[in-house]
C-alpha positions as CSV (number, residue, x, y, z in Angstrom):
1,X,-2.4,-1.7,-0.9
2,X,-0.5,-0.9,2.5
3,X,-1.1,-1.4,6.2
4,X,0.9,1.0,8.2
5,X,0.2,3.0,11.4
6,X,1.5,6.4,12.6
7,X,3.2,5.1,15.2
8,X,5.6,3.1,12.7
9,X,9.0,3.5,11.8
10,X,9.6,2.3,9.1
11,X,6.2,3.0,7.7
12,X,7.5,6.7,7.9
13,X,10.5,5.5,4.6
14,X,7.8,3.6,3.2
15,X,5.2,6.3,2.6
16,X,7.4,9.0,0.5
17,X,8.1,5.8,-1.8
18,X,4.8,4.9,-2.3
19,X,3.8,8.6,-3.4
20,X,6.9,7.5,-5.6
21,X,5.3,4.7,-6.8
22,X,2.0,6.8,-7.5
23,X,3.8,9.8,-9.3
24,X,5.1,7.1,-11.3
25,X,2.9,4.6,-12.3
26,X,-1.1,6.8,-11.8
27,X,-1.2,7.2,-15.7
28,X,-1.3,3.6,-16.1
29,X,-4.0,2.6,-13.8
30,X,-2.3,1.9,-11.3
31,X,-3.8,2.8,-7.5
32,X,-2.4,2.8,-4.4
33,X,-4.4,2.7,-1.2
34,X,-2.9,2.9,2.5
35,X,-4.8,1.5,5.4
36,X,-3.8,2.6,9.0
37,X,-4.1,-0.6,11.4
38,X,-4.9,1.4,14.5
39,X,-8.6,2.7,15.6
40,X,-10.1,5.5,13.7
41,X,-11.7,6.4,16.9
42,X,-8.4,7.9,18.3
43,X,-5.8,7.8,15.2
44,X,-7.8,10.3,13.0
45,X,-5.7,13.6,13.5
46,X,-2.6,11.4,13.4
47,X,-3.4,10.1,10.3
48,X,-4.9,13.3,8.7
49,X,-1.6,14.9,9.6
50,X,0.3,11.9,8.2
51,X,-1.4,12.5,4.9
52,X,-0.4,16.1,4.8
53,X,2.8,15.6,5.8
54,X,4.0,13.3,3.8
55,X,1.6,15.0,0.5
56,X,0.0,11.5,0.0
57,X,-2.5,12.2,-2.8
58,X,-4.2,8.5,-2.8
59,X,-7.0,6.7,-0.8
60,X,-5.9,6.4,3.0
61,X,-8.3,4.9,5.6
62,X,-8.2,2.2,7.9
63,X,-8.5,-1.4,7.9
64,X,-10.9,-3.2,10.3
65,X,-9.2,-5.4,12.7
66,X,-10.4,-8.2,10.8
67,X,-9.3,-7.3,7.5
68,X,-5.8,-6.5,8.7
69,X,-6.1,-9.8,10.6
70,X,-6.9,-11.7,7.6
71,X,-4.2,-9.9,5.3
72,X,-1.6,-10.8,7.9
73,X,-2.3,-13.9,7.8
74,X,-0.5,-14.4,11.3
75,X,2.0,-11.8,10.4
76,X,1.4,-8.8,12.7
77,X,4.4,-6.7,11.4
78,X,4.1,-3.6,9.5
79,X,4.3,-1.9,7.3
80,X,2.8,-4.8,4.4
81,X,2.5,-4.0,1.2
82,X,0.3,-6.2,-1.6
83,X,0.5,-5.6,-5.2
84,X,-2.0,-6.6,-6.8
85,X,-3.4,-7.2,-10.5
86,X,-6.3,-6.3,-12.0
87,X,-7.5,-9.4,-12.0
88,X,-7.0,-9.6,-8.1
89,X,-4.1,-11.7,-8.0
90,X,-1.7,-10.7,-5.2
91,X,1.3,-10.4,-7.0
92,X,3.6,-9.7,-3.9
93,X,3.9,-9.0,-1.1
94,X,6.2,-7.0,1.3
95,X,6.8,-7.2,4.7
96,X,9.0,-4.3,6.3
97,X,10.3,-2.0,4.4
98,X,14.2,-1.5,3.0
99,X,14.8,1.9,1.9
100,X,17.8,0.1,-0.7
101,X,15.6,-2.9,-1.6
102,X,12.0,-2.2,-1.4
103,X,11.5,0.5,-3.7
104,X,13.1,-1.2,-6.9
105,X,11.2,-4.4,-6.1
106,X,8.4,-3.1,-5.5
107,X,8.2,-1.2,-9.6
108,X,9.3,-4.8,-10.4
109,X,6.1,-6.3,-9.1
110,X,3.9,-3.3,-10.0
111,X,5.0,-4.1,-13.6
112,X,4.4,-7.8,-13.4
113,X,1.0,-6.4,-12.4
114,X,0.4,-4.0,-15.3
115,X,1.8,-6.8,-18.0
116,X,-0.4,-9.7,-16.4
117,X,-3.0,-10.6,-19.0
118,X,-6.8,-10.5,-17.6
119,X,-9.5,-13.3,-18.0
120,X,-11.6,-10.2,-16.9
121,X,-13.8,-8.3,-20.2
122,X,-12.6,-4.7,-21.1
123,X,-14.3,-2.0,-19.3
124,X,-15.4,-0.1,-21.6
C-alpha cells in the first residue's frame, strides 16, 4: 500500500516502480494499492490523469485524513510505502523513495511477504 499525492516528486519515480512491482509479482497474489493524501474533492482529474499517465493498472483512491494520519504515525512525508503479508503484518515500510535503493528492497520485502507462513485457514 502507498500514500502519495500528485503534487509529489518523488512520488512521480516511485509510481513506474510500483507498476514494476505489479507486472512482477500480480501472479502470485500479490496487490498493490495507491492512496492519494490530498482531497478527492479537488485532486480527482489530477489523479485520474496520474493513473493514465503513468498506466497504473491497480486500485488508486484516496486515503482519509485520518487513515493517512494514523499510517504516518507522525511522519507526514511522502511518498510511504507498506508491505504487507497476508496475515496483515506490516513487513516494511518505506519512507521516500531512492530510485537506486528502493526498488530492490522493496522485491526483498515483497518476498519476505509471500514466504511468511499464515496462522490464517486456506481460502478455498
Amino acid at each position: 500500500m502507498n500514500l502519495w499525492a500528485t503534487w509529489c516528486g518523488p512520488c512521480q519515480f516511485e509510481t513506474p516502480a510500483l507498476v514494476k512491482l505489479h507486472k512482477q509479482f500480480w501472479s502470485q497474489g500479490v496487490q498493490i494499492v495507491e492512496l492519494s493524501t490530498e482531497n478527492p474533492d479537488i485532486s480527482t482529474e489530477e489523479v485520474r490523469n496520474w493513473v493514465h499517465d503513468f498506466a497504473v493498472h491497480y486500485r488508486v483512491g484516496w486515503a482519509t485524513p485520518e487513515v493517512a494520519l494514523t499510517l504516518m504515525q507522525g511522519r507526514d512525508a511522502i511518498p510511504q510505502c507498506f508491505v504487507v503479508s497476508r496475515s496483515g503484518r506490516i513487513v516494511r515500510r518505506f519512507i521516500g523513495f531512492n530510485a537506486v535503493t528502493t526498488l530492490p528492497q522493496m522485491k526483498q520485502a515483497i518476498r519476505e511477504a509471500l514466504n511468511e507462513k499464515s496462522d490464517l485457514p486456506e481460502q478455498k
